[in-house]
C-alpha positions as CSV (number, residue, x, y, z in Angstrom):
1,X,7.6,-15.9,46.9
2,X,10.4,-14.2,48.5
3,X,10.7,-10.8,48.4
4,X,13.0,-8.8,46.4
5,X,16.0,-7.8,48.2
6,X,16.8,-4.6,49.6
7,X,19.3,-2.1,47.5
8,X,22.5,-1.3,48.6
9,X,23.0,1.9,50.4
10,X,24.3,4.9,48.7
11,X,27.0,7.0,50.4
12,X,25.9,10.6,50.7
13,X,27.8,13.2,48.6
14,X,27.8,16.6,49.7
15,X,28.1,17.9,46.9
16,X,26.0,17.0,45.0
17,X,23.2,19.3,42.9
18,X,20.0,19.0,44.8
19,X,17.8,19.5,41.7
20,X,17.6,16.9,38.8
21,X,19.7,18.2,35.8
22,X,18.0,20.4,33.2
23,X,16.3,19.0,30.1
24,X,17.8,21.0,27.2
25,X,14.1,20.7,24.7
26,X,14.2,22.0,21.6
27,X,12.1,24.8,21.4
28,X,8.8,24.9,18.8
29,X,8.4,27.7,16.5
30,X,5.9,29.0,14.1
31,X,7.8,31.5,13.1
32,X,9.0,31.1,9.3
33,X,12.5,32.0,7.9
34,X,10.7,34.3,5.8
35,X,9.3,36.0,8.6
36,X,12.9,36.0,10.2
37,X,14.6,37.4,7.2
38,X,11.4,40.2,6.9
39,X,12.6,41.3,10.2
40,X,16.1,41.8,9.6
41,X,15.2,43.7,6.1
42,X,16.0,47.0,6.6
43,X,13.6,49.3,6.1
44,X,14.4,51.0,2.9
45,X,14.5,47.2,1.1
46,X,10.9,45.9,2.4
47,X,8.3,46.3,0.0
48,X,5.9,48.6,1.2
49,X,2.4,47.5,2.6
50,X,-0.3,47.8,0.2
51,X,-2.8,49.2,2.6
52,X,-1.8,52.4,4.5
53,X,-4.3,53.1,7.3
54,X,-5.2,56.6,9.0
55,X,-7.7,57.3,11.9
56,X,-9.1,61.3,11.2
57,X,-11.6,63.4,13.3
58,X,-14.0,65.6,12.1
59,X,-12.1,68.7,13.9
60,X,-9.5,69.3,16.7
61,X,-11.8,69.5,19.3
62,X,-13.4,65.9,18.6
63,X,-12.0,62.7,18.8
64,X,-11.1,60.4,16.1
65,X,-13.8,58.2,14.6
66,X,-13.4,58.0,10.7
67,X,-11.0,54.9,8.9
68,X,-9.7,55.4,6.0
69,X,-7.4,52.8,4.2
70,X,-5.9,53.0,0.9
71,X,-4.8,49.9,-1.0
72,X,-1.9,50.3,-3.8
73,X,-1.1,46.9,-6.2
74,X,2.6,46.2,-6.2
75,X,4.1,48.1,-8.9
76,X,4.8,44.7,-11.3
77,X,1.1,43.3,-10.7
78,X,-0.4,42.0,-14.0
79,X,-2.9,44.4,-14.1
80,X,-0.9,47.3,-12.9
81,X,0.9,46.6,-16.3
82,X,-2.4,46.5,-17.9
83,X,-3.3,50.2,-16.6
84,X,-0.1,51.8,-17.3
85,X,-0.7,54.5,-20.1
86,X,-3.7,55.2,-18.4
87,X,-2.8,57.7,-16.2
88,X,-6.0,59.8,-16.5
89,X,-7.6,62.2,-14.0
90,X,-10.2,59.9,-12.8
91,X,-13.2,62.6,-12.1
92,X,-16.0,60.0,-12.3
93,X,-16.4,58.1,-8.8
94,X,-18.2,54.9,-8.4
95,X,-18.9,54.6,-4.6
96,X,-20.1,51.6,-2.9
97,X,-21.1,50.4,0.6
98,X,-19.4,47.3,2.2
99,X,-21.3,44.6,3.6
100,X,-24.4,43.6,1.8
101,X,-23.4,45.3,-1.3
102,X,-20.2,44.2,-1.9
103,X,-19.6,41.2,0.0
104,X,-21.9,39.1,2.9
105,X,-20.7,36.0,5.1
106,X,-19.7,32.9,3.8
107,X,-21.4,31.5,7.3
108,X,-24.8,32.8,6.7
109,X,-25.0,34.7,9.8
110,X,-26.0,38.4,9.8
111,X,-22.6,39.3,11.4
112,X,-18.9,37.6,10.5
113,X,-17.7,35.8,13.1
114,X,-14.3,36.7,12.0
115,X,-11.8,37.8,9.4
116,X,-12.2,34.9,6.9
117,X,-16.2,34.8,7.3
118,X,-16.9,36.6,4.5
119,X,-17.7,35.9,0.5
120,X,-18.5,37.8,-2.6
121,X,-22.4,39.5,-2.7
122,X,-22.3,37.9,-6.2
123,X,-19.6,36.5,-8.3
124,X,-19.9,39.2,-10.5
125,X,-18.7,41.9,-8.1
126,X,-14.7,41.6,-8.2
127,X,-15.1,42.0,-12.3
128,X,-18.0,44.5,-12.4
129,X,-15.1,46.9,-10.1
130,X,-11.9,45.7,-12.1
131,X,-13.8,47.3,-14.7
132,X,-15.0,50.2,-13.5
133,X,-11.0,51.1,-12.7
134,X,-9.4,49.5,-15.9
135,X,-11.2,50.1,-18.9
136,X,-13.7,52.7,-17.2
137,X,-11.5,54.7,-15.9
138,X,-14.0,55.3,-12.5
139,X,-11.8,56.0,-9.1
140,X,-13.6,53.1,-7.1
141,X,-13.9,53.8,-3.2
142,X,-15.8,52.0,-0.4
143,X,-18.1,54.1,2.0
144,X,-19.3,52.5,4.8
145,X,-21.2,53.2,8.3
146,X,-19.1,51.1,10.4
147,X,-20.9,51.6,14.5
148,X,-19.7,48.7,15.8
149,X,-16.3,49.4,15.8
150,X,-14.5,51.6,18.4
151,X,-11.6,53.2,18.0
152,X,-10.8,54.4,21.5
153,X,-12.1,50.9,23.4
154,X,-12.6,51.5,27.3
155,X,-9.6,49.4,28.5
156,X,-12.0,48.2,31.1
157,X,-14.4,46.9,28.4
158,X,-14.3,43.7,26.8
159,X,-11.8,42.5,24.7
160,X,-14.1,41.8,21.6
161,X,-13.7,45.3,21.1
162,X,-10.1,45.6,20.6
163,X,-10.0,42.7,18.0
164,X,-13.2,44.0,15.7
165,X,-11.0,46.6,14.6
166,X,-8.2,44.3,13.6
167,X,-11.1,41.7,12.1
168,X,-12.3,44.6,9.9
169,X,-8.8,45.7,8.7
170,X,-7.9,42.0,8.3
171,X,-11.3,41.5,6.5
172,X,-10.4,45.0,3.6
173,X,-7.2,43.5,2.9
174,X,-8.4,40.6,2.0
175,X,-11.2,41.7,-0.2
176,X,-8.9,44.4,-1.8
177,X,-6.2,42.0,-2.3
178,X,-8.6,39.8,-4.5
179,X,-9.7,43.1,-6.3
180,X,-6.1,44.4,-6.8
181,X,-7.2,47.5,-7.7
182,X,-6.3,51.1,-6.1
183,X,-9.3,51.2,-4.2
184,X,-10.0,53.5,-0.6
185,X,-12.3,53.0,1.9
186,X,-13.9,55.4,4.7
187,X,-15.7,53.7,7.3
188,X,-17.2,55.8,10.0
189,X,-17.0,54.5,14.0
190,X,-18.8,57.5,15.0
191,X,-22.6,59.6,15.1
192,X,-21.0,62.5,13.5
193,X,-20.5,64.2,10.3
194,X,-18.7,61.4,8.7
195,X,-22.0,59.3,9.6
196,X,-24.5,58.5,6.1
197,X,-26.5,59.6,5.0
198,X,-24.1,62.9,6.2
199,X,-21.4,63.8,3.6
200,X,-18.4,63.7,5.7
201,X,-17.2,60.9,3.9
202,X,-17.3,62.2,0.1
203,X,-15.5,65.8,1.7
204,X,-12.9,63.5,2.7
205,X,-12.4,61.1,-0.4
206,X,-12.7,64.4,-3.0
207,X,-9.8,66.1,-0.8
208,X,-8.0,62.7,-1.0
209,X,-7.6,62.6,-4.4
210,X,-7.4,66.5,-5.3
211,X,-11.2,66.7,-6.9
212,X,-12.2,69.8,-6.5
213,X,-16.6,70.1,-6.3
214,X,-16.4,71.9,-9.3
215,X,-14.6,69.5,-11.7
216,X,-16.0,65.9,-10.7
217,X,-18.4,64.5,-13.0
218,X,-21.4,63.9,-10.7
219,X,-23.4,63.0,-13.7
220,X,-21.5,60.1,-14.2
221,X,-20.5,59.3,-10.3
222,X,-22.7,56.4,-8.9
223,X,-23.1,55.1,-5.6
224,X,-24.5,51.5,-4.3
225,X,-26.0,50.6,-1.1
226,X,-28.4,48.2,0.3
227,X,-29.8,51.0,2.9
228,X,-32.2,51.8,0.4
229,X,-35.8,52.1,2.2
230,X,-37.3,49.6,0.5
231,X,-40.5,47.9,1.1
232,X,-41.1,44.0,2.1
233,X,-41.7,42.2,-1.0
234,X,-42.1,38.8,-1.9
235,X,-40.4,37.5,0.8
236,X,-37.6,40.1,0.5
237,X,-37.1,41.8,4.2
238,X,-37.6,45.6,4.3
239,X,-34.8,47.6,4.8
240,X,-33.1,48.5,8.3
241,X,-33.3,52.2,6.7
242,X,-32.2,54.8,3.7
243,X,-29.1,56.3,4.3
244,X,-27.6,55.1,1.4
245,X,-30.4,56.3,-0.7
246,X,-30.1,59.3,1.1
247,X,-26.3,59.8,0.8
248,X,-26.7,59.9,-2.4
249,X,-29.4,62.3,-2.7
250,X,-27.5,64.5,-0.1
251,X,-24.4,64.6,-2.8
252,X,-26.5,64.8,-6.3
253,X,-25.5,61.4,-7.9
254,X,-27.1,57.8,-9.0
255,X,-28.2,55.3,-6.7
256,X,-28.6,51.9,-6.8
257,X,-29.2,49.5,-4.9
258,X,-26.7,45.8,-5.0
259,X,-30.0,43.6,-6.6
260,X,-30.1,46.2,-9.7
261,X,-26.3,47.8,-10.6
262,X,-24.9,44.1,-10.5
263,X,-27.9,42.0,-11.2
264,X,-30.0,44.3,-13.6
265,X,-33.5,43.3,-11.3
266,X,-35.8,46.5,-11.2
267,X,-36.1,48.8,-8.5
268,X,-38.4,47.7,-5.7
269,X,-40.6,50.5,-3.8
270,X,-39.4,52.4,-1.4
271,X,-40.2,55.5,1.5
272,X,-38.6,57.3,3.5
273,X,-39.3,58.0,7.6
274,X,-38.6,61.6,7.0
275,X,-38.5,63.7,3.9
276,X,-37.2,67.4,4.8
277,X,-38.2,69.1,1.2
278,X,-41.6,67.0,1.4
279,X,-42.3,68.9,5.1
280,X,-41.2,72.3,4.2
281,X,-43.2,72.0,0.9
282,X,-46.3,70.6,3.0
283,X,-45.7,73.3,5.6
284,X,-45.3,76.1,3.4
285,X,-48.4,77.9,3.6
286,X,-48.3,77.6,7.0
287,X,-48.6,80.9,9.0
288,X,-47.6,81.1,13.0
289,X,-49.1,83.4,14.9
290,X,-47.6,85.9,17.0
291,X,-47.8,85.1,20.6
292,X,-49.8,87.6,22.8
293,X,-48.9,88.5,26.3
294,X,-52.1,88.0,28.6
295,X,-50.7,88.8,31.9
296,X,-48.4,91.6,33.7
297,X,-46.5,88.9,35.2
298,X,-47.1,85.5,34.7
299,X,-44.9,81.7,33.8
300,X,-45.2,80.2,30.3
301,X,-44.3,76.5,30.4
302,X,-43.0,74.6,27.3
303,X,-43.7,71.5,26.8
304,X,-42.1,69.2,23.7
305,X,-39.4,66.9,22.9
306,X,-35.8,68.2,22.4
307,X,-35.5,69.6,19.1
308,X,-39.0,70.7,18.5
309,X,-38.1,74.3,18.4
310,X,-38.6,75.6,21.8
311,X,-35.5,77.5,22.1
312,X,-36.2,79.2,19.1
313,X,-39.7,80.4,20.0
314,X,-38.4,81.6,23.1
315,X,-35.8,83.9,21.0
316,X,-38.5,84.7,18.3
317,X,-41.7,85.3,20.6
318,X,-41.3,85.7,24.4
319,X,-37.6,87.3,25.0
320,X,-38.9,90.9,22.6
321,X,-41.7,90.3,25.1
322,X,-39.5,90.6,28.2
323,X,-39.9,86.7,29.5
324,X,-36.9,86.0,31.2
325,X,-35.5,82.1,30.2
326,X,-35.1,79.3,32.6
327,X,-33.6,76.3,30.5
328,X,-31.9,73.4,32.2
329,X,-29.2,72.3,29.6
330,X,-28.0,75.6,30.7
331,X,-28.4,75.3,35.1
332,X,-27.9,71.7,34.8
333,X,-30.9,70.3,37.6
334,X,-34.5,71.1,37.7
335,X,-33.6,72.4,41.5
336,X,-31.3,75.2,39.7
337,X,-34.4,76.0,37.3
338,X,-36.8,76.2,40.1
339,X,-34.5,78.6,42.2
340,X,-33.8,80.8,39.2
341,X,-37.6,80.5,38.3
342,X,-38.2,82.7,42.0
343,X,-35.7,84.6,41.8
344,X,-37.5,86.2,38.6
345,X,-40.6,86.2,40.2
346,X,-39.8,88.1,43.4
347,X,-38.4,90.5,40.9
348,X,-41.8,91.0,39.3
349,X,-40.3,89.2,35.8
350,X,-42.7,87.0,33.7
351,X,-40.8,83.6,33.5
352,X,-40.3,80.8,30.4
353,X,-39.6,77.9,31.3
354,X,-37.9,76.0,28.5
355,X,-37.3,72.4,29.0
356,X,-39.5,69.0,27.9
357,X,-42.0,68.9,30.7
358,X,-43.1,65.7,29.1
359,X,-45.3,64.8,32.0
360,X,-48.2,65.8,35.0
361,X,-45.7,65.2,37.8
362,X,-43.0,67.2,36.3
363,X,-45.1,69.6,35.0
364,X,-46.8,70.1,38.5
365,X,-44.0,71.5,40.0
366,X,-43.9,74.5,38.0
367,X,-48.0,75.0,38.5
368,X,-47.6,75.3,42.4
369,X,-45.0,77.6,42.4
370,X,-47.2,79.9,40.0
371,X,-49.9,79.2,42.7
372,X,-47.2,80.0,45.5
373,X,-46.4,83.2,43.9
374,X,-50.2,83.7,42.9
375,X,-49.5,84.6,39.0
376,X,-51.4,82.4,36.2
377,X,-49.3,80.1,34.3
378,X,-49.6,79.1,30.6
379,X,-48.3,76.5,28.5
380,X,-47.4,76.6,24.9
381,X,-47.6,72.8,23.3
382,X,-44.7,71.6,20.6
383,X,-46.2,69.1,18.3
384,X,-43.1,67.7,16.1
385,X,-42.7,64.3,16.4
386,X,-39.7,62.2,17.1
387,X,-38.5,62.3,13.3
388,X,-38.5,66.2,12.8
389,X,-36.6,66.2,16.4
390,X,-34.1,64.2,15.8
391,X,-33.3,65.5,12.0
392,X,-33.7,69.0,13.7
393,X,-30.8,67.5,16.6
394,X,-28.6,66.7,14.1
395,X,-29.0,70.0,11.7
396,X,-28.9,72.0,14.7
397,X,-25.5,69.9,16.1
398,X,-23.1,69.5,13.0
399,X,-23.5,72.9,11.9
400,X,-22.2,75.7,14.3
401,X,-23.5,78.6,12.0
402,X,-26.9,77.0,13.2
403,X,-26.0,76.4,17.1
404,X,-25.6,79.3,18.7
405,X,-25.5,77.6,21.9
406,X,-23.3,75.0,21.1
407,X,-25.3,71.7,21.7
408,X,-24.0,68.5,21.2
409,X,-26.2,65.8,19.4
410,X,-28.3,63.9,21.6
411,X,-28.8,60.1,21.6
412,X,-31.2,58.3,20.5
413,X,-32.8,57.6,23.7
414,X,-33.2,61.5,24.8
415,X,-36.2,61.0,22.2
416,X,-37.2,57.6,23.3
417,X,-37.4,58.4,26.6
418,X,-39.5,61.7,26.3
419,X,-42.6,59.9,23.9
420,X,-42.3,57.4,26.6
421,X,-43.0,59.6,29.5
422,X,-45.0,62.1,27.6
423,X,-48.6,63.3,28.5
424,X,-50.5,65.8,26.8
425,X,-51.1,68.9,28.9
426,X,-54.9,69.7,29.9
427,X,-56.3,72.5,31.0
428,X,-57.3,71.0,34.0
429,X,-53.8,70.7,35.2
430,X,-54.2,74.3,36.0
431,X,-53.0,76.2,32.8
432,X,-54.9,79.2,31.7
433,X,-54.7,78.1,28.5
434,X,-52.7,75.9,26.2
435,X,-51.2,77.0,22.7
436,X,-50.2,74.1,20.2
437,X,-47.0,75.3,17.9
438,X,-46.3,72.6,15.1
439,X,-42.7,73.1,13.7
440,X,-42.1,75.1,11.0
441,X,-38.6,76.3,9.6
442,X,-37.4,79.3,10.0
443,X,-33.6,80.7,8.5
444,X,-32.3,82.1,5.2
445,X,-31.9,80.4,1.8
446,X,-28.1,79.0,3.1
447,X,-29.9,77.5,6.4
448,X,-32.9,75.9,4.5
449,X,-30.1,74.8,2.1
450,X,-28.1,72.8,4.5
451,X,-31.8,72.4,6.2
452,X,-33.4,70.4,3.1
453,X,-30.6,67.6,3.3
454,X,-30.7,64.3,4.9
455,X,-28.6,64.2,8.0
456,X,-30.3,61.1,10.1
């Protein structure tokens, strides 16, 4: 077969593009002439959005951790019509938690994967709370602990974090928008005072909508939450805690948990971790006994987890008896304490030494250097468990009447790690004796007021 023949040359031209001619494509677009007309609206003519968000802080010195949206109905809606004439002063308040309460995901999994993963608790949640606003003239509002969600991401950090705060807002709107209701909700990012069982929250929504504490109806306001401490029953998981139980308490209103305000089941049994009226009842007849000097000079070593009161007995019981205080949340390094411990020492001053000392090796240190400086050394023993502690923490760290020395809270793992590494002190260590202190409250009736309330 012969071969094809050869094309005739081409005679160069100069000036001729080098590149091959553009393609003029026709470019794709999802954008709608809706959305192109909504963006040439002026202002003035758009209709405004029916959630308005705002990120608050609990004071000027902290940083922003509380959500609070509000959602409006447009003006024509069907049932804004139905409420007009209605305009009453709304001074009963049915409150309600978020997720397990008022809605769970469509996908079965504990947490949405996204926006649209989500579906009523019950079908009879969006008309129980059309009702409550329309013909019972409640305010409805959402309160919800919200953790997971930061608003002030580390830009270094993954991205999942930027987008759960846009899932969340995406997931409201679309719950209130089947509600169509004026409904708020307060969601709180942070450990603070917004927190539940804290109050933060209800401060917030009352100032919101001009209820003073005087005038609202708390015998009438409910609240709902699945954070109810109950018990495993019949298959039925126990509950991660009882904040919401004990948010309610903390304000003076109903509670109920999801199973009996919309599905009239009876209440299942329930406990709580900690109980702050039960202790101080319990504890009442309590009496502590002075603590005795034994020694001209000598070093008393504490030895308890943070928030067991140890501060406070120095103040109460060793400073009237001229101890002079070495505390490291003050020097900052047990090598600071140490120095300022011999310092004292050398000037003939009997020393306290208030830190954890959780353990034999970290105790140790402070029993040489009574040895070195040849003085005996006692140690006084702080008995309240992790529970009191960490109520005490948060007491002691959302209420600046009560925190003289201005301590933040502590995580959760300052008290983890502490019953992890803690020993109980022998004699045999080298103390010349060991005195147990169990916690007891101490402050006037406003203190044991504010003391009495559920705040972890």
């Amino acid at each position: 077969m012969a071969s094809p023949p050869n094309p005739p040359k081409r005679k160069l031209d100069h000036n001729a593009p080098i590149s091959p001619p553009l393609l003029r494509r026709k470019l794709q677009s999802n954008t709608t002439q809706t959305a192109v007309a909504s963006f040439f609206t002026p202002s003035s003519q758009k209709p405004p959005e029916k959630i308005i968000w705002q990120e608050r802080a609990p004071n000027d010195d902290a940083p922003e951790s509380l959500i609070v949206g509000k959602y409006e109905p447009a003006k024509d809606s069907a049932k804004d019509q139905k409420s007009a004439g209605r305009d009453v002063k709304r001074r009963k308040i049915a409150a309600f938690d978020f997720d397990s309460t008022l809605i769970q995901t469509s996908s079965g999994k504990k947490f949405a994967t996204d926006a649209k993963d989500w579906k009523w608790w019950h079908s009879s949640v969006p008309v129980t709370l059309r009702k409550l606003y329309l013909e019972d003239d409640f305010r409805v509002v959402v309160v919800s602990n919200q953790a997971g969600i930061s608003l002030k991401p580390d830009a270094k950090g993954p991205r999942a974090n930027v987008s759960k705060l846009a899932m969340f807002k995406s997931k409201v709107l679309a719950v209130f928008g089947q509600l169509d209701i004026p409904i708020s909700i307060y969601a709180a990012t942070g450990k603070d005072i917004y927190r539940k069982p804290r109050t933060g929250m209800w401060t917030e929504l009352l100032d919101d909508y001009g209820i003073s504490p005087d005038s609202i109806d708390l015998d009438n306001c409910i609240f709902v939450g699945d954070a109810a401490g109950r018990e495993a029953l019949n298959g039925q998981p126990k509950d991660f805690s009882c904040s919401d139980r004990n948010f309610a308490h903390n304000i003076g209103i109903k509670f109920y948990t999801p199973e009996e305000y919309f599905l009239g089941e009876a209440p299942r049994p329930f406990t709580r971790t900690f109980d702050p009226n039960e202790y101080l009842r319990l504890s009442a007849d309590e009496v502590l006994e002075p603590y005795k000097k034994k020694n001209p000079c000598d070093i008393v070593l504490f030895c308890g987890s943070p928030a067991a009161g140890k501060s406070t007995f120095y103040w109460k019981n060793l400073e009237p008896l001229g101890y002079a205080r070495v505390n490291q949340d003050i020097l900052k390094s047990r090598e600071k304490c140490l120095k300022v411990a011999v310092e004292y020492l050398e000037d003939g001053k009997a020393v306290a030494i208030d830190n954890t000392n959780a353990d034999p090796d970290m105790r140790k240190k402070w029993i040489e250097l009574a040895a070195k400086h040849s003085v005996p050394i006692r140690c006084v023993l702080f008995t309240a468990g992790s529970q009191i502690c960490e109520h005490n923490d948060a007491v002691r760290a959302l209420n600046s009447t009560m925190n003289p020395e201005k301590r933040t809270i502590l995580p959760g793992m300052a008290f983890r790690s502490f019953a992890t590494r803690y020993k109980r002190p022998e004699l045999s260590e080298g103390f010349q004796d060991i005195t147990e202190v169990a916690f007891k409250f101490l402050g006037d009736e406003v203190e044991q007021q504010t003391w009495t309330r559920h705040w972890t």
